[in-house]
N, C-alpha and C positions, 0 to 999 in steps of 0.2 A: 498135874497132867504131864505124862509123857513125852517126847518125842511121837512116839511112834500114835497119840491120841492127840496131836495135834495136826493142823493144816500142815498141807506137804507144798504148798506154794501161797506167794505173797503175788500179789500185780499191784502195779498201781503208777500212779499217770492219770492215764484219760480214757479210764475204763466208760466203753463206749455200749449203753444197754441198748439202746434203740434210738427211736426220734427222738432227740428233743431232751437223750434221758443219757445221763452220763453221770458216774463218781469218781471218787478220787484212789480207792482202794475195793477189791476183792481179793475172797482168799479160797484155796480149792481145799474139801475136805473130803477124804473116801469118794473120789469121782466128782461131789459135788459142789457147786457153787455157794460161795456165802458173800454175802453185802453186810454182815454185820460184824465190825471185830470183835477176834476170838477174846477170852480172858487168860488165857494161855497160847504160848506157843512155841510147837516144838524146835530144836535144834538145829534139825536138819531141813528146815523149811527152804526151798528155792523162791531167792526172789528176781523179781521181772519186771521192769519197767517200759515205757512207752504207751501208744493206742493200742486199746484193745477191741477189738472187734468178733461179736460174735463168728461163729463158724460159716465159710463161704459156702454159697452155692453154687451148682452147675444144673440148670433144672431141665437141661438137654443132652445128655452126656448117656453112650452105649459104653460099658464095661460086660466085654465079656465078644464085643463085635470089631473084626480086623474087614480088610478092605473087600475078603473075598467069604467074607460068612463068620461064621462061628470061632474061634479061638479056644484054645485050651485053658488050664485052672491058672497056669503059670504066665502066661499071659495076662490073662485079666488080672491076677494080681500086680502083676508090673504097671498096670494100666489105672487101678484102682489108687495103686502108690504116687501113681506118678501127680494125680489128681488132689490127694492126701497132699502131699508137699508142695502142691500150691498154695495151701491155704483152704483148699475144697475139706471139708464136714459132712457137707450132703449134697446125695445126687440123686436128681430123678432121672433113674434110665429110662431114656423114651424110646424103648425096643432094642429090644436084642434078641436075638437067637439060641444063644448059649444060656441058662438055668446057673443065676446066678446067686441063688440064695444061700449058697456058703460065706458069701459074701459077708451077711448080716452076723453070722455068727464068729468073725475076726474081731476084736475089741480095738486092733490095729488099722484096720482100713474103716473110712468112709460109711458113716449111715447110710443105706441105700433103701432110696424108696422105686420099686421095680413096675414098668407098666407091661410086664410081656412083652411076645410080639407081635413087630407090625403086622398091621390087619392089612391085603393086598388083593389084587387079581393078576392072575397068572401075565406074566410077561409086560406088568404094569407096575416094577419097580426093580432093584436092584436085586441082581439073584441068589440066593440063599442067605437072603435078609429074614424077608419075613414069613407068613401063614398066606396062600395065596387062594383065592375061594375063586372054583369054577363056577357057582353058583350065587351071584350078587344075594337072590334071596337071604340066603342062609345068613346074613350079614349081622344080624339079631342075636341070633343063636351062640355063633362064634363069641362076640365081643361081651356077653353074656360068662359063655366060659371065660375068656380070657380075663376078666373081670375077679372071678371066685381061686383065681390062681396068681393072680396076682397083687397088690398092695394100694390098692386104691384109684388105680390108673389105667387107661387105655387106650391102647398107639392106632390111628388109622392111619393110611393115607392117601388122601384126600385128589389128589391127581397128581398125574406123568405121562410123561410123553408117551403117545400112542403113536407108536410106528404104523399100526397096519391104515392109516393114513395116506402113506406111501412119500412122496417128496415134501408134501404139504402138512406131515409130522409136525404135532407142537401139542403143548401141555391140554391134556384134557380130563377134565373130574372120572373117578371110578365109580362112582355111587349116584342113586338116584335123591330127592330131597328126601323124598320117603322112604326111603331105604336108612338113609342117615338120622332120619326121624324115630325110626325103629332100633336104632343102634343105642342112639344116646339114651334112649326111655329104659332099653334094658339094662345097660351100665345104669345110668342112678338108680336103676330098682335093686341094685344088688351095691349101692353106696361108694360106687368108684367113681370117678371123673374121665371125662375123654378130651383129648388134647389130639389136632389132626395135623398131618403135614400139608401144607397148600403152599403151592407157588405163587398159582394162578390167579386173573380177577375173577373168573368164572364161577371157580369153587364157591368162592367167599357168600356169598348170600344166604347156598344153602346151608353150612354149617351154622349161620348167626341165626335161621329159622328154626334151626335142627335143636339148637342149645345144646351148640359146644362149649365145655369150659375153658377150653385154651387154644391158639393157633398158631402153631409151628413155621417159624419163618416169617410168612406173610407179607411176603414182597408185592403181590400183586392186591391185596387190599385199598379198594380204594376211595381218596378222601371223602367221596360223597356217603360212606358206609362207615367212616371210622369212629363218628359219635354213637352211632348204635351201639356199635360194638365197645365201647366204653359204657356206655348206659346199661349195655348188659352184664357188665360185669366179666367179660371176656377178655386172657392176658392174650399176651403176647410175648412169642419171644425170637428176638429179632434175628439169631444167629450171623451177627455180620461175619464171622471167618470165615461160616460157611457161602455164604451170598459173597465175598470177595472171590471167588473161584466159578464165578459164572464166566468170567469172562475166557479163561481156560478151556471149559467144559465146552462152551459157545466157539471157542477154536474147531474143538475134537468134530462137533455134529456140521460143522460149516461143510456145503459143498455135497451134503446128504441130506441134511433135516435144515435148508437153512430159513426158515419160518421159525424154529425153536431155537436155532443158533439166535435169529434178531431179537427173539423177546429174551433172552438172558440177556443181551449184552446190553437192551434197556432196563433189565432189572438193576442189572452191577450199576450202570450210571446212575439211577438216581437213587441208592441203595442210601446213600446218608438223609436223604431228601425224605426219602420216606419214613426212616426214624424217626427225624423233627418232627414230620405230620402226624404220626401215631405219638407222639409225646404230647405235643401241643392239643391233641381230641380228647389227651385225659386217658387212656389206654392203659395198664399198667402194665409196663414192659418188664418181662423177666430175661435172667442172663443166664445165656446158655450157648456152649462150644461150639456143640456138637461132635464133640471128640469121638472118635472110634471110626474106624472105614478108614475115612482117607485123611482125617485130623485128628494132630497128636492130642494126648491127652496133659493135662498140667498146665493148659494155656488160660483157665480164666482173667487173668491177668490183662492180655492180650484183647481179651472181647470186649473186656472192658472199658481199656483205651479209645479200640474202635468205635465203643459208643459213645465216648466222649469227644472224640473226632467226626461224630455225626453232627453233635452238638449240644446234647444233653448234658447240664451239670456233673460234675464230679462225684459232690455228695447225694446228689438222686440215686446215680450209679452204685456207688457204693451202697445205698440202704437195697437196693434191688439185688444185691448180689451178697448183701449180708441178711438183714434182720428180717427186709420185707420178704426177699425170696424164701428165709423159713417159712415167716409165718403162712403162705402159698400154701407150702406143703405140711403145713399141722405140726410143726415144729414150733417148740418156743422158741424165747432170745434168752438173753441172760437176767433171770430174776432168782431170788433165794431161793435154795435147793435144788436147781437147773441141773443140768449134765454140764459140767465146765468143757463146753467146744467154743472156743476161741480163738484167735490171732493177736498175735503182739508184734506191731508194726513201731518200726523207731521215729517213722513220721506221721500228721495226720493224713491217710489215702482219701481223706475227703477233700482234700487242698488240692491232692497230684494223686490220681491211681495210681501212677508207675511204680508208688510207693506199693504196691499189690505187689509185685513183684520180688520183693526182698522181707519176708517176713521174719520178725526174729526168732519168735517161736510159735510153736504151732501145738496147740493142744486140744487133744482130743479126748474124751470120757474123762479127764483129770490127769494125764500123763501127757509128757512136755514126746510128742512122734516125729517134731520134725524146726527146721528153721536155725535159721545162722547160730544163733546158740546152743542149738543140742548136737550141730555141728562140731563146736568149739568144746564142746565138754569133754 
């Protein structure tokens, strides 16, 4: 056997498959993963030691969306990259503006799995974010197409602050139950999932009647509704970077909306409070930036800690932002003949995340894209 017909890389350490499931060595062949040693091997084989972790997720994360709308090609991929050398594998964009599907055909950037854009009403969200429907009606329709255009997924959102309220502004749902009811029925009829943004405790009922599969943020869900929503089978993804910036935001509205101002600035405070209670209901929390707008991209690392600073174990965290957050999104982990998307950490990040932060290398599709070692080469 060749060089060039043998593995082009060795690991090994504490190659990390999933729960529970860990070996001593793999080896990457043409793209792919092997568990089995070769009977040959080539010359020029790269080897790599330490924890190996499947490829990370960002299961909230805009590529392709800056603070003020849409972004160019060159943008997003700085954005994509930046994400890539964290450690990030895959990402489910949950809404963007920009048509990102050049994306998918980069061997170098990030698997992306794409939900469209937000689904909106006019002047009831961030401006030239999303698709914004003068007619709640039509809500069926829309998310229907949105569904057939893009990858399995679909961005509502769920409520925002309603100014025409006037001083007494403060978060209120954009949709009806039934409205919402008609949403999700026609996304599963066309085999996508819906995932909404909700601040509020208002919202939250009707999406868990509605059957939603996921809920964005969900700072205002509350305890008396969090075991349903486990029983449902409904994630959660807790975006603390982004929930750390309530209290900013609750500065800016103070003094105009300050009704909206006080409910964020009760959100921020009990922002770790409400992690533990959606952990402790059994909820399964996915990890997610929310990079793009007004967060930089490349921090999972970061959201991570902070969910470990909520309270949440370490290696929960980590299985949530590695193996479990694929399996979320129809991705494997690492088993024989897999796509070799990986991390090679020098410590365990299930001891210390911060180990998240410094990974040695970083491989994607079978080729070493990123990490203190392909630094040093």
């Amino acid at each position: 056997m060749s060089a060039l017909e043998g593995p082009t890389i060795h690991v090994s350490g504490h190659v990390i498959l999933g729960a529970d499931q860990e070996v001593g060595d793999a080896w990457v062949k043409d793209g792919a993963l092997s568990l089995t040693r070769p009977s040959a091997q080539g010359t020029n084989m790269t080897e790599l030691s330490g924890w190996v972790v499947p490829g990370l997720v960002d299961v909230h994360c805009h590529v392709g969306l800056g603070a003020d709308g849409p972004v160019d090609e060159d943008v997003a991929e700085a954005q994509a990259r930046a994400d890539r050398d964290a450690g990030v594998l895959l990402i489910r964009d949950a809404g963007s503006p920009a048509d990102t599907r050049w994306v998918q055909q980069r061997p170098d950037l990030p698997r992306l799995v794409r939900a469209g854009r937000h689904i909106a009403r006019p002047r009831r969200y961030l401006r030239n974010y999303g698709l914004e429907l003068e007619d709640p009606s039509q809500l069926a329709d829309v998310v229907r197409a949105e569904a057939r255009t893009g990858d399995g997924w679909v961005k509502l959102v769920g409520d925002w602050i309603d100014r025409d309220m006037g001083p007494g502004a403060d978060l209120r749902p954009l949709w009806t139950r039934e409205q919402l009811v008609g949403a999700v029925e026609a996304a599963h009829a066309e085999a996508a999932r819906v995932t909404v943004h909700a601040f509020s405790a208002e919202v939250i009922p009707d999406l868990v009647e509605a059957g939603v599969d996921c809920i964005e943020h969900g700072t205002g869900i509350a305890p008396e509704i969090m075991y349903e929503i486990s029983e449902r089978g409904i994630a959660v993804t807790p975006t603390l970077l982004q929930v750390s910036r309530f209290e900013q935001i609750a500065d800016q509205a103070a003094g105009k909306y300050d009704v909206f101002a006080r409910r964020l600035r009760g959100m921020h405070e009990r922002r770790y409070e409400q992690v533990r209670e959606m952990y402790d209901a059994g909820i399964q929390l996915l990890v997610g930036t929310d990079a793009g707008g007004t967060i930089d991209h490349g921090r999972l690392a970061a959201e991570c800690a902070e969910l470990v600073e909520a309270g949440l174990p370490a290696r929960d965290v980590v299985a949530a932002a590695s193996w479990e957050g694929r399996a979320f999104l129809g991705y494997g982990s690492l088993v024989e003949g897999a796509s070799a998307d990986f991390v090679v950490y020098p410590e365990d990040p299930r001891l210390d995340v911060g180990v998240l932060k410094h990974p040695a290398a970083i491989v994607l599709r079978g080729e070493i894209v990123g990490g203190s070692l392909a630094t040093a080469r």
